[in-house]
N, CA, C and O atoms as CSV, one atom per row, in Angstrom:
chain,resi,resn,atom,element,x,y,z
A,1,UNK,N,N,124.202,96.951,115.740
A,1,UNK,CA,C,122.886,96.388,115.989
A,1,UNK,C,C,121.826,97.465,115.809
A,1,UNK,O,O,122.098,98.653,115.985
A,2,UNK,N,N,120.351,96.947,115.380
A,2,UNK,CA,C,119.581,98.034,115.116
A,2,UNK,C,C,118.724,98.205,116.044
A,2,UNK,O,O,118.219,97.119,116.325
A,3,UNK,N,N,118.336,98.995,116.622
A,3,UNK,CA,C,117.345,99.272,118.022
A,3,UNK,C,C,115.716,98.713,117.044
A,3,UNK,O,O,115.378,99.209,115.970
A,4,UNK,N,N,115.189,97.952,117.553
A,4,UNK,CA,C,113.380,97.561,117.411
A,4,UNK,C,C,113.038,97.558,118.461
A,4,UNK,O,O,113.417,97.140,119.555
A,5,UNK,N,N,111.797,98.381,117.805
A,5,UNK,CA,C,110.708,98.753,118.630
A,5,UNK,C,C,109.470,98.417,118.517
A,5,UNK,O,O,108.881,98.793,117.503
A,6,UNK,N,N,108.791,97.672,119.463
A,6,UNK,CA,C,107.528,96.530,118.612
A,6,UNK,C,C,106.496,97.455,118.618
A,6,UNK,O,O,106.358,98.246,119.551
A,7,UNK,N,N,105.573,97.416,117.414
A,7,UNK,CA,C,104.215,98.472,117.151
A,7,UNK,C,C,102.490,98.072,117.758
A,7,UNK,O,O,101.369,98.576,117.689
A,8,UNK,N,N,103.122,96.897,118.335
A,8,UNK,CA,C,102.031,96.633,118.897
A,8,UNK,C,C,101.927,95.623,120.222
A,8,UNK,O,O,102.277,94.443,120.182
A,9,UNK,N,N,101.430,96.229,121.306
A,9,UNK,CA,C,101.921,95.750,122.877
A,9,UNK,C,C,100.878,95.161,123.009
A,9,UNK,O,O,99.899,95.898,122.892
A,10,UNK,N,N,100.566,93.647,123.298
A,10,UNK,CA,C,99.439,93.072,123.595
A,10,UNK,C,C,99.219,93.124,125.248
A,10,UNK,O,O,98.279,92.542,125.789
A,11,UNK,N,N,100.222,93.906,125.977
A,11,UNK,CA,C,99.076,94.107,127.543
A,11,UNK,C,C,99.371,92.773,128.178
A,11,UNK,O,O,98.920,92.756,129.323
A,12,UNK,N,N,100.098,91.405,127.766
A,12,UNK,CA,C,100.166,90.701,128.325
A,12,UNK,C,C,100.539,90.561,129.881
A,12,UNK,O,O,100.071,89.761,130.691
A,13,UNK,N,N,101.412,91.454,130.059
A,13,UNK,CA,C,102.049,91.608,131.278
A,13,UNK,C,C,101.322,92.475,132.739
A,13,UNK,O,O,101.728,92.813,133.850
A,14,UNK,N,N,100.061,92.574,131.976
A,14,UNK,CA,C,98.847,92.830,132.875
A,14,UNK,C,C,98.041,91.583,133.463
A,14,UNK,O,O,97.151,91.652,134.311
A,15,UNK,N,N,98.576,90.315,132.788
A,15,UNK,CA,C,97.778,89.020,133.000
A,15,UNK,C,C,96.249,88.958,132.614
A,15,UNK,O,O,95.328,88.433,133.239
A,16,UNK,N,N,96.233,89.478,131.695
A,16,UNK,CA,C,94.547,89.180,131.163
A,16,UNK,C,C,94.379,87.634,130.234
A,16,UNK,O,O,95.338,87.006,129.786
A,17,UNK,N,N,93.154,87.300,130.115
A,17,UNK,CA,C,92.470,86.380,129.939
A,17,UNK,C,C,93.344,85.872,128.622
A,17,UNK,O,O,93.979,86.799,128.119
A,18,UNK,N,N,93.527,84.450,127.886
A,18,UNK,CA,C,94.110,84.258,126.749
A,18,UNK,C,C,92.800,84.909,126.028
A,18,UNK,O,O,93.081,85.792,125.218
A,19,UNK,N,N,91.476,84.631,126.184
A,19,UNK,CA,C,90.689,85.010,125.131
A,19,UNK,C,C,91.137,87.145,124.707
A,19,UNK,O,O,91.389,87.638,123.608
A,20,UNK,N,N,91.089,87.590,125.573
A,20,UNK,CA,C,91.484,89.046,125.780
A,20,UNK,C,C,92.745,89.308,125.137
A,20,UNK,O,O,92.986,90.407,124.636
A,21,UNK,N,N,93.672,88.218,125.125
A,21,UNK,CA,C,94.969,88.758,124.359
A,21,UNK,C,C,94.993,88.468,122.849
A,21,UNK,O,O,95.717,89.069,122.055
A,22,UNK,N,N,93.963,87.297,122.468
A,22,UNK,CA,C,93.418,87.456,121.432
A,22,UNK,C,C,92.476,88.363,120.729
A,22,UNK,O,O,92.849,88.947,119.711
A,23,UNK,N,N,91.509,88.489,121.114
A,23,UNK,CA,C,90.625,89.732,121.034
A,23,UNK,C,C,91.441,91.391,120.905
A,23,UNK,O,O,91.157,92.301,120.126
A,24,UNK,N,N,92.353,91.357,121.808
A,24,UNK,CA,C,92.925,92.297,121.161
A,24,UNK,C,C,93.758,92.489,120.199
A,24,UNK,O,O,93.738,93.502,119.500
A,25,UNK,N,N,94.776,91.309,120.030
A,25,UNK,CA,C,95.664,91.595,118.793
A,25,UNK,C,C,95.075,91.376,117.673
A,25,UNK,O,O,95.467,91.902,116.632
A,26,UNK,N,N,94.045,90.564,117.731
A,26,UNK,CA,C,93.381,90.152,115.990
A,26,UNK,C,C,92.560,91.977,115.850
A,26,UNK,O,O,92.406,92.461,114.728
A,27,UNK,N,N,92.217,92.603,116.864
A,27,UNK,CA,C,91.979,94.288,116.332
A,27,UNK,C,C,92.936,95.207,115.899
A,27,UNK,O,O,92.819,96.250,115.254
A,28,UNK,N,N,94.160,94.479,116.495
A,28,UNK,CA,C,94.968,95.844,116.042
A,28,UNK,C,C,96.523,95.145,115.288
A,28,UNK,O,O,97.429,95.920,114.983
A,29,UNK,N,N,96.631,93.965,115.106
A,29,UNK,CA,C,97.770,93.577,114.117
A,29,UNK,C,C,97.292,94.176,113.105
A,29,UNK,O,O,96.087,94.415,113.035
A,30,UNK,N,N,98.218,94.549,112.073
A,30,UNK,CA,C,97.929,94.909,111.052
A,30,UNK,C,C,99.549,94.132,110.140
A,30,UNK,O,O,100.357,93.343,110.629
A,31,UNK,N,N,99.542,94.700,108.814
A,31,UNK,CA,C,100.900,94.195,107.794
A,31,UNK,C,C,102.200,95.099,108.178
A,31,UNK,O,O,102.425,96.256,107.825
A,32,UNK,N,N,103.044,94.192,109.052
A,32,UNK,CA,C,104.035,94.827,109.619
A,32,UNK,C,C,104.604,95.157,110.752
A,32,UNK,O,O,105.672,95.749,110.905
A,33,UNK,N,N,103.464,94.548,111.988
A,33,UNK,CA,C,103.290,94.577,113.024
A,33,UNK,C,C,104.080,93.943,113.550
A,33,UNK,O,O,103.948,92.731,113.378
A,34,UNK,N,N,105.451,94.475,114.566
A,34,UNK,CA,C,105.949,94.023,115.886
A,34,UNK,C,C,105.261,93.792,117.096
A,34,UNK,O,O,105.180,94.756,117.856
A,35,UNK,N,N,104.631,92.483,117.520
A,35,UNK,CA,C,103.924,92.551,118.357
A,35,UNK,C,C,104.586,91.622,119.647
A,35,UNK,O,O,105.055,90.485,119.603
A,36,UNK,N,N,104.436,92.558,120.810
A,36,UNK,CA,C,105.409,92.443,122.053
A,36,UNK,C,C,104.595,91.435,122.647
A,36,UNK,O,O,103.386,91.665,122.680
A,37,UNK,N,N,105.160,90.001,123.283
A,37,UNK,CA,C,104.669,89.155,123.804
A,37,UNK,C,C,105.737,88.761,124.895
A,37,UNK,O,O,106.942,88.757,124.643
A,38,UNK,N,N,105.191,88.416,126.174
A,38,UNK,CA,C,106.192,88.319,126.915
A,38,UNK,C,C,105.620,86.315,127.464
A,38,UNK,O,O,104.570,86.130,128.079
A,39,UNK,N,N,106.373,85.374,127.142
A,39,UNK,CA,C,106.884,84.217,126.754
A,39,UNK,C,C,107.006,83.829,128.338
A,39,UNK,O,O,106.586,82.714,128.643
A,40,UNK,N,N,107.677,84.857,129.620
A,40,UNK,CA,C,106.882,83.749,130.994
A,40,UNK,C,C,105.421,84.233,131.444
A,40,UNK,O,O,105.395,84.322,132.672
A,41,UNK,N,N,104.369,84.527,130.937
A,41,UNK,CA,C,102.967,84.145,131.030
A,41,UNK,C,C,102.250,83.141,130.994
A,41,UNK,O,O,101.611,83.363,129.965
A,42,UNK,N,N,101.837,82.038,131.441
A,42,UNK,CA,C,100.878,81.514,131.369
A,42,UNK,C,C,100.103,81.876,129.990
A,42,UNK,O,O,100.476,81.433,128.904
A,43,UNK,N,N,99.149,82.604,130.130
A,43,UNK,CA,C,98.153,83.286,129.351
A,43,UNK,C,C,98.662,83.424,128.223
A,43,UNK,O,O,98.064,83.236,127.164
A,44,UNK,N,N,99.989,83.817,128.363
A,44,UNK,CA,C,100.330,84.410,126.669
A,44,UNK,C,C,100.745,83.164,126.341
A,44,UNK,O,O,100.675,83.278,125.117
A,45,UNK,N,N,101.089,82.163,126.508
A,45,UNK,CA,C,101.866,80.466,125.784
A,45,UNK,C,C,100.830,80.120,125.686
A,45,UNK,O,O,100.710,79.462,124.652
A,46,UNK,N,N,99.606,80.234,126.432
A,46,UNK,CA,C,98.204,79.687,126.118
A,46,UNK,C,C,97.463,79.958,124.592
A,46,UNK,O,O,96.830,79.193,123.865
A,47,UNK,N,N,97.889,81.599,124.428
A,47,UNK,CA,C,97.042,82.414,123.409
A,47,UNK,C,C,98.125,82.490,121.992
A,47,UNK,O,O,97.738,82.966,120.925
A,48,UNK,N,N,99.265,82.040,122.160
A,48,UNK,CA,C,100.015,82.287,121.072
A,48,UNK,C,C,99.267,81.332,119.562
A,48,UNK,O,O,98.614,81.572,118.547
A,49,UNK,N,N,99.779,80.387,120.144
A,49,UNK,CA,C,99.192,79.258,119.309
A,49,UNK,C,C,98.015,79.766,118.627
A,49,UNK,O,O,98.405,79.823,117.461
A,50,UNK,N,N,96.926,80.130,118.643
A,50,UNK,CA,C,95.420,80.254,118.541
A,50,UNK,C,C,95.604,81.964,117.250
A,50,UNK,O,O,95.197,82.171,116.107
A,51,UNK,N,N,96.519,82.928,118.384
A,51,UNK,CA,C,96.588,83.902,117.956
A,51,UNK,C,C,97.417,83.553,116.541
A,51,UNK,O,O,96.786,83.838,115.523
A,52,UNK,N,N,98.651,83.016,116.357
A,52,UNK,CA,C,99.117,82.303,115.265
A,52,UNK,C,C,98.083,81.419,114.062
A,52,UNK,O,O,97.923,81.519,112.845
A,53,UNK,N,N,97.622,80.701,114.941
A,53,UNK,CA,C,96.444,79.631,113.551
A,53,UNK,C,C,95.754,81.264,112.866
A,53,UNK,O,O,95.976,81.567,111.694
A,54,UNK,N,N,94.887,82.220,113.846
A,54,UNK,CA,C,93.796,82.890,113.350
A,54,UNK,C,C,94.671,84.098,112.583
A,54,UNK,O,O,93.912,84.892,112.027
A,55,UNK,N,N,96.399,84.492,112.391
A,55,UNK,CA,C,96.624,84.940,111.711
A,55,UNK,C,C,96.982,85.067,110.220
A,55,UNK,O,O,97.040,85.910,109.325
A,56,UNK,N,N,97.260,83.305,110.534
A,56,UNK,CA,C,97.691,82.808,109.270
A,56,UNK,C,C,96.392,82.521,108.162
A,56,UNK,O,O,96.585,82.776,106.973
A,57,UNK,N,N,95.230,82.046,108.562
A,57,UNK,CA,C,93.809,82.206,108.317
A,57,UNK,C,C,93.605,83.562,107.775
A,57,UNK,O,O,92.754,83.627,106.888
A,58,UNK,N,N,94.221,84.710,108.122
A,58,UNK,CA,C,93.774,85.786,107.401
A,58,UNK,C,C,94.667,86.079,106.454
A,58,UNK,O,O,94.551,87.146,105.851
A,59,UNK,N,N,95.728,85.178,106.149
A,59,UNK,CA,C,96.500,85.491,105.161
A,59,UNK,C,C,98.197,86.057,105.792
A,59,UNK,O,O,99.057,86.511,105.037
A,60,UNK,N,N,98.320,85.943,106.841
A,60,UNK,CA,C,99.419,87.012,107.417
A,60,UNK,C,C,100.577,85.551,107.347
A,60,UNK,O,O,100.298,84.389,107.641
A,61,UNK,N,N,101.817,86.063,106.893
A,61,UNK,CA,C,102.790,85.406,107.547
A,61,UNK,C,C,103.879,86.300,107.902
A,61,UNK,O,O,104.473,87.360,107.705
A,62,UNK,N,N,103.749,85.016,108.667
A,62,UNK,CA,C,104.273,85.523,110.206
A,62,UNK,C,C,106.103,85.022,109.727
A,62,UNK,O,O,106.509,84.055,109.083
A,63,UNK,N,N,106.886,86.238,110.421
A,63,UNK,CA,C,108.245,86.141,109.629
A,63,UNK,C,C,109.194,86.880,111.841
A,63,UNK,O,O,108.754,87.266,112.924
A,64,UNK,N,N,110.521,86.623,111.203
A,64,UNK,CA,C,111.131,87.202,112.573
A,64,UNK,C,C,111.657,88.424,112.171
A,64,UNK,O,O,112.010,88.665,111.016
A,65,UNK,N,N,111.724,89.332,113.267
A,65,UNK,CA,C,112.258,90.888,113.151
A,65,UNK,C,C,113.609,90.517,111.946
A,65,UNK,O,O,113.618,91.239,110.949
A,66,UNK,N,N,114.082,90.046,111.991
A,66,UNK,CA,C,115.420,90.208,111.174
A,66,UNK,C,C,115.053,89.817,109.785
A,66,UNK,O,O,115.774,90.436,109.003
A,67,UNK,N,N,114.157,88.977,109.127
A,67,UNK,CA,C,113.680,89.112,108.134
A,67,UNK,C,C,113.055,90.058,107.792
A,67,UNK,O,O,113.303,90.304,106.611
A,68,UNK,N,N,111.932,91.144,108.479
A,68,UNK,CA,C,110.999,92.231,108.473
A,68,UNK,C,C,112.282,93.216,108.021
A,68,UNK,O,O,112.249,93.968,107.048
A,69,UNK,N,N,113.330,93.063,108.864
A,69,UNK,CA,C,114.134,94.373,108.530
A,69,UNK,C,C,115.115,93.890,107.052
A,69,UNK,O,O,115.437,94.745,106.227
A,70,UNK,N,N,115.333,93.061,106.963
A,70,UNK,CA,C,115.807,92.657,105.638
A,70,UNK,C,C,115.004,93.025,104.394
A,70,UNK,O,O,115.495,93.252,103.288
A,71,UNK,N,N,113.729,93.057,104.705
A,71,UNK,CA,C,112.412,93.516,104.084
A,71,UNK,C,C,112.537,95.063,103.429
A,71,UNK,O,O,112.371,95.567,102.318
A,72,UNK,N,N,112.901,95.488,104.684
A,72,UNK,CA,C,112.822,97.251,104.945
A,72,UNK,C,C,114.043,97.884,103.956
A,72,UNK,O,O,114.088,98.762,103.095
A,73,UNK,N,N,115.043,96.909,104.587
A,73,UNK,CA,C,116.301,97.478,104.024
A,73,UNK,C,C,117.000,96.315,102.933
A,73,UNK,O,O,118.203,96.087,103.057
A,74,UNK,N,N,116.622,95.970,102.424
A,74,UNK,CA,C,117.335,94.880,101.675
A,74,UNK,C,C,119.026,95.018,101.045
A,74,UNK,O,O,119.780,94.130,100.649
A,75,UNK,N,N,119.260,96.734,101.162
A,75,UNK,CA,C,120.542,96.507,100.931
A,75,UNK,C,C,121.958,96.640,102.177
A,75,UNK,O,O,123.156,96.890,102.050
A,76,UNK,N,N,121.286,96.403,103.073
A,76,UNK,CA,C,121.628,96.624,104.349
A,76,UNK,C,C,122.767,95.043,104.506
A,76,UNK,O,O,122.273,93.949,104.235
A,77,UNK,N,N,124.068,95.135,104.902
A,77,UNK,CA,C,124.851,93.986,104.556
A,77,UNK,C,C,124.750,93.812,106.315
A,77,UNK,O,O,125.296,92.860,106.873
Protein backbone atom coordinates (compact mmCIF):
# COMPACT_ATOMS: atom_id res chain seq x y z
CA UNK A 1 0.00 0.00 0.00
CA UNK A 2 1.18 3.53 -0.71
CA UNK A 3 1.22 6.06 2.22
CA UNK A 4 -0.97 9.59 0.89
CA UNK A 5 -0.63 12.49 2.14
CA UNK A 6 -3.32 15.16 1.34
CA UNK A 7 -1.71 18.75 0.13
CA UNK A 8 -4.29 20.58 1.20
CA UNK A 9 -6.15 20.65 4.83
CA UNK A 10 -9.33 22.58 4.68
CA UNK A 11 -9.41 23.26 8.71
CA UNK A 12 -12.64 21.55 8.74
CA UNK A 13 -12.18 19.98 11.96
CA UNK A 14 -12.00 23.41 13.55
CA UNK A 15 -15.85 23.72 12.67
CA UNK A 16 -15.82 26.85 10.67
CA UNK A 17 -18.55 28.30 8.64
CA UNK A 18 -19.47 26.17 5.18
CA UNK A 19 -18.97 29.62 3.52
CA UNK A 20 -15.15 29.65 5.18
CA UNK A 21 -14.44 26.14 4.02
CA UNK A 22 -15.22 27.30 0.75
CA UNK A 23 -13.46 30.48 0.69
CA UNK A 24 -10.64 28.73 1.61
CA UNK A 25 -10.21 25.83 -0.63
CA UNK A 26 -11.29 27.69 -3.87
CA UNK A 27 -7.70 29.89 -2.66
CA UNK A 28 -5.61 27.26 -2.32
CA UNK A 29 -6.77 24.00 -4.50
CA UNK A 30 -4.70 24.01 -7.14
CA UNK A 31 -4.02 20.85 -10.22
CA UNK A 32 -3.31 17.96 -8.05
CA UNK A 33 -4.54 18.75 -4.88
CA UNK A 34 -5.30 16.13 -2.03
CA UNK A 35 -7.69 17.91 -0.16
CA UNK A 36 -8.45 16.55 3.51
CA UNK A 37 -12.16 16.69 4.36
CA UNK A 38 -13.46 15.13 7.29
CA UNK A 39 -17.19 13.65 6.20
CA UNK A 40 -18.70 13.69 10.19
CA UNK A 41 -19.05 17.61 10.00
CA UNK A 42 -22.01 19.15 9.53
CA UNK A 43 -20.31 22.10 7.79
CA UNK A 44 -18.18 20.10 5.64
CA UNK A 45 -21.42 17.80 3.95
CA UNK A 46 -22.91 21.24 3.80
CA UNK A 47 -19.85 22.83 1.74
CA UNK A 48 -18.84 19.81 -0.31
CA UNK A 49 -21.43 19.97 -2.81
CA UNK A 50 -20.97 23.84 -3.62
CA UNK A 51 -17.15 23.39 -3.21
CA UNK A 52 -17.53 20.51 -6.00
CA UNK A 53 -20.13 22.55 -8.51
CA UNK A 54 -17.46 25.78 -8.14
CA UNK A 55 -14.58 23.35 -9.00
CA UNK A 56 -15.80 21.81 -11.79
CA UNK A 57 -16.84 25.46 -13.17
CA UNK A 58 -13.21 26.17 -13.20
CA UNK A 59 -12.43 23.37 -15.22
CA UNK A 60 -11.03 20.88 -12.43
CA UNK A 61 -11.97 17.27 -12.42
CA UNK A 62 -12.26 15.92 -9.70
CA UNK A 63 -10.80 12.13 -9.79
CA UNK A 64 -10.01 9.61 -6.46
CA UNK A 65 -6.45 9.24 -4.92
CA UNK A 66 -6.02 5.95 -6.74
CA UNK A 67 -6.61 7.34 -10.09
CA UNK A 68 -4.22 10.59 -9.23
CA UNK A 69 -1.63 7.94 -8.40
CA UNK A 70 -2.23 5.87 -11.48
CA UNK A 71 -1.64 9.31 -13.05
CA UNK A 72 1.77 9.67 -11.28
CA UNK A 73 2.85 6.28 -11.84
CA UNK A 74 1.16 4.68 -14.65
CA UNK A 75 3.47 1.83 -14.73
CA UNK A 76 2.92 0.90 -11.30
CA UNK A 77 0.95 -2.77 -11.48
Amino acid sequence: MDAVFWSFDTIDWKFPKKEEILARSLKHIDNGAIVLCHDVHTNTIEAIPYLIDALQKDGFKLITVSELLDKMHPYTL
